[in-house]
Backbone as numpy.savetxt, mean C-alpha at the origin, in Angstrom:
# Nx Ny Nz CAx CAy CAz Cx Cy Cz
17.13 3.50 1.38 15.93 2.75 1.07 16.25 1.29 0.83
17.56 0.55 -0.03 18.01 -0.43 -0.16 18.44 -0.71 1.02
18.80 -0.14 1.77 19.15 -0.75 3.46 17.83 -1.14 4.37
17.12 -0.86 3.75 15.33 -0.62 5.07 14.84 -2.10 4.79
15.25 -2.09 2.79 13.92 -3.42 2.05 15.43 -4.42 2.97
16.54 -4.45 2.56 17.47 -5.63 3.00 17.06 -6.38 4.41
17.25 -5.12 5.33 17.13 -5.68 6.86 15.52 -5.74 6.90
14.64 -5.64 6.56 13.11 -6.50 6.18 13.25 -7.65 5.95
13.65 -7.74 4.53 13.93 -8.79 4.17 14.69 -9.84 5.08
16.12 -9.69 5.83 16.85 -10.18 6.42 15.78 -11.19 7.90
15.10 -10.26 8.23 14.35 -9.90 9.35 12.93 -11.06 9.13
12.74 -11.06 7.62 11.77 -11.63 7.72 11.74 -13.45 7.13
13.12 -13.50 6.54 13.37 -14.97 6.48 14.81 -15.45 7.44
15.16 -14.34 8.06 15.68 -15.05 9.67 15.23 -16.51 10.14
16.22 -17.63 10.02 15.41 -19.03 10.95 15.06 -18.83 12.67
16.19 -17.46 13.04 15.92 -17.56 14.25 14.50 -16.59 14.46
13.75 -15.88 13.75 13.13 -15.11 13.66 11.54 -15.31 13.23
10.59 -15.51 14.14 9.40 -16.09 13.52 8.31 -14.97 12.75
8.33 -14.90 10.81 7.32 -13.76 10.87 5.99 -13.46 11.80
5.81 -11.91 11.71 4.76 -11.83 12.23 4.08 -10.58 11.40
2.70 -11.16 11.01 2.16 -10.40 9.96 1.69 -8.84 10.59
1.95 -8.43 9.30 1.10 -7.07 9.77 -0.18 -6.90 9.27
-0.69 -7.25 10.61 -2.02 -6.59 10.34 -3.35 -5.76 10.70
-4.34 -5.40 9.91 -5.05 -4.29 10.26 -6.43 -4.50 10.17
-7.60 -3.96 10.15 -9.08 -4.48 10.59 -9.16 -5.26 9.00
-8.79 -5.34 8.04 -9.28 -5.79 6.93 -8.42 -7.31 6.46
-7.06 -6.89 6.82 -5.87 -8.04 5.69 -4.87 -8.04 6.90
-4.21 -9.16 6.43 -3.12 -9.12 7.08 -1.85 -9.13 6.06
-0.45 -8.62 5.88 0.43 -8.75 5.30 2.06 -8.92 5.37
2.67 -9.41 4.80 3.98 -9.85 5.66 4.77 -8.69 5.74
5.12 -8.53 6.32 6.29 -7.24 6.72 7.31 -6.83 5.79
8.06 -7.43 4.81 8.35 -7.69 3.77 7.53 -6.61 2.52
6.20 -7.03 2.19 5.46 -6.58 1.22 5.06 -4.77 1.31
5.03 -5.09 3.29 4.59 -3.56 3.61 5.62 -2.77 3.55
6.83 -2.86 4.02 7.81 -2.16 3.69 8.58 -1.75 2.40
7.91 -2.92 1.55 8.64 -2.48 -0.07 7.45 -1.14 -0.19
6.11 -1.12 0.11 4.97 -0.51 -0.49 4.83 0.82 0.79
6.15 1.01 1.73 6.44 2.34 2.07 7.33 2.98 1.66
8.05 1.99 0.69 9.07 2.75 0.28 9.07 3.68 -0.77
8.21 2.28 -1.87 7.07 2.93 -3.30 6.67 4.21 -3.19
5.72 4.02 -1.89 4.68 5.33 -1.76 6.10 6.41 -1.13
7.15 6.25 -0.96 7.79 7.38 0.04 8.50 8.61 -1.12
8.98 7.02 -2.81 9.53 7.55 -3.86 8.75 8.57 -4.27
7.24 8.06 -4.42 6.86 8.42 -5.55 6.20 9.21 -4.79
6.38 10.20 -3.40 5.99 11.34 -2.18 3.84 11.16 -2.76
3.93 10.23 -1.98 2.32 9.62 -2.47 2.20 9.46 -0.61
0.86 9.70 0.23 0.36 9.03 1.01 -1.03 8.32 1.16
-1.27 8.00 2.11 -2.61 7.01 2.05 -3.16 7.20 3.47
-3.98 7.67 3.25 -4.65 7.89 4.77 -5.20 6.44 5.61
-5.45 5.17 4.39 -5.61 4.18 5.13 -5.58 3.16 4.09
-5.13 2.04 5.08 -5.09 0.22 3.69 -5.97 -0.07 4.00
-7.36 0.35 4.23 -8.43 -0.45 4.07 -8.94 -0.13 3.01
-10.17 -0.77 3.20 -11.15 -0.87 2.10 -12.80 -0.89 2.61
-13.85 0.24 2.02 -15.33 0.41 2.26 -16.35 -0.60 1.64
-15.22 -0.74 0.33 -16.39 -1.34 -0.60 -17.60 -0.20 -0.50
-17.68 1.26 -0.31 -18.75 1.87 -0.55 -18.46 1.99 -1.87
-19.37 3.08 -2.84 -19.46 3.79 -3.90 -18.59 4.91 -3.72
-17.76 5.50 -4.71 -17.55 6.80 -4.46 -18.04 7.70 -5.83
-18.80 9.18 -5.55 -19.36 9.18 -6.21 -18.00 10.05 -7.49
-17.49 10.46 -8.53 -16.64 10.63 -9.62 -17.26 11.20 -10.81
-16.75 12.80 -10.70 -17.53 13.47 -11.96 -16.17 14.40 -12.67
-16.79 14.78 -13.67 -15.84 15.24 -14.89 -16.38 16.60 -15.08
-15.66 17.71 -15.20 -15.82 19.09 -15.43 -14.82 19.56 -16.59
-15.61 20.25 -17.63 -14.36 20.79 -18.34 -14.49 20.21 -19.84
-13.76 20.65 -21.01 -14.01 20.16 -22.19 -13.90 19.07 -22.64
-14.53 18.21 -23.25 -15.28 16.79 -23.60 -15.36 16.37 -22.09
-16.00 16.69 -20.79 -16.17 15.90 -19.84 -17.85 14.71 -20.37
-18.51 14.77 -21.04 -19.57 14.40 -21.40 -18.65 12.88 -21.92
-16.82 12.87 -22.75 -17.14 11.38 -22.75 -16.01 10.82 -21.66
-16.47 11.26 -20.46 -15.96 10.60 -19.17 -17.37 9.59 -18.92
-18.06 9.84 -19.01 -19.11 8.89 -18.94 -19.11 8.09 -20.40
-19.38 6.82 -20.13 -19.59 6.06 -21.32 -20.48 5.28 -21.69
């Protein structure tokens, strides 16, 4: 994992090497940032079905004893 962030890193302040962002319908991000935040998610066996964002509502309810002070 310290070998992946290095040669990122290496890769991404290279003079001979011009970044090129990664990006997707929402953000763009440096290659650098995305690869520390696959590594994060790889530790901590977390995935993400997507880096975007809806900005919808999602709707979030509470079942179970004191769920009444999940609402506040």
């Amino acid at each position: 994992q310290e070998r992946k962030l290095r040669d990122t890193y290496e890769e991404s302040f290279s003079k001979t090497n011009k970044i090129s962002m990664e990006k997707s319908l929402y953000s763009e991000s440096e290659p650098l940032a995305v690869k520390a935040i696959e590594l994060i998610n790889e530790m901590a066996m977390v995935g993400w079905g997507s880096g975007g964002h809806s900005a919808s509502y999602v709707p979030v309810f509470a079942i179970g004893v004191d769920a009444q002070l999940f609402f506040w």
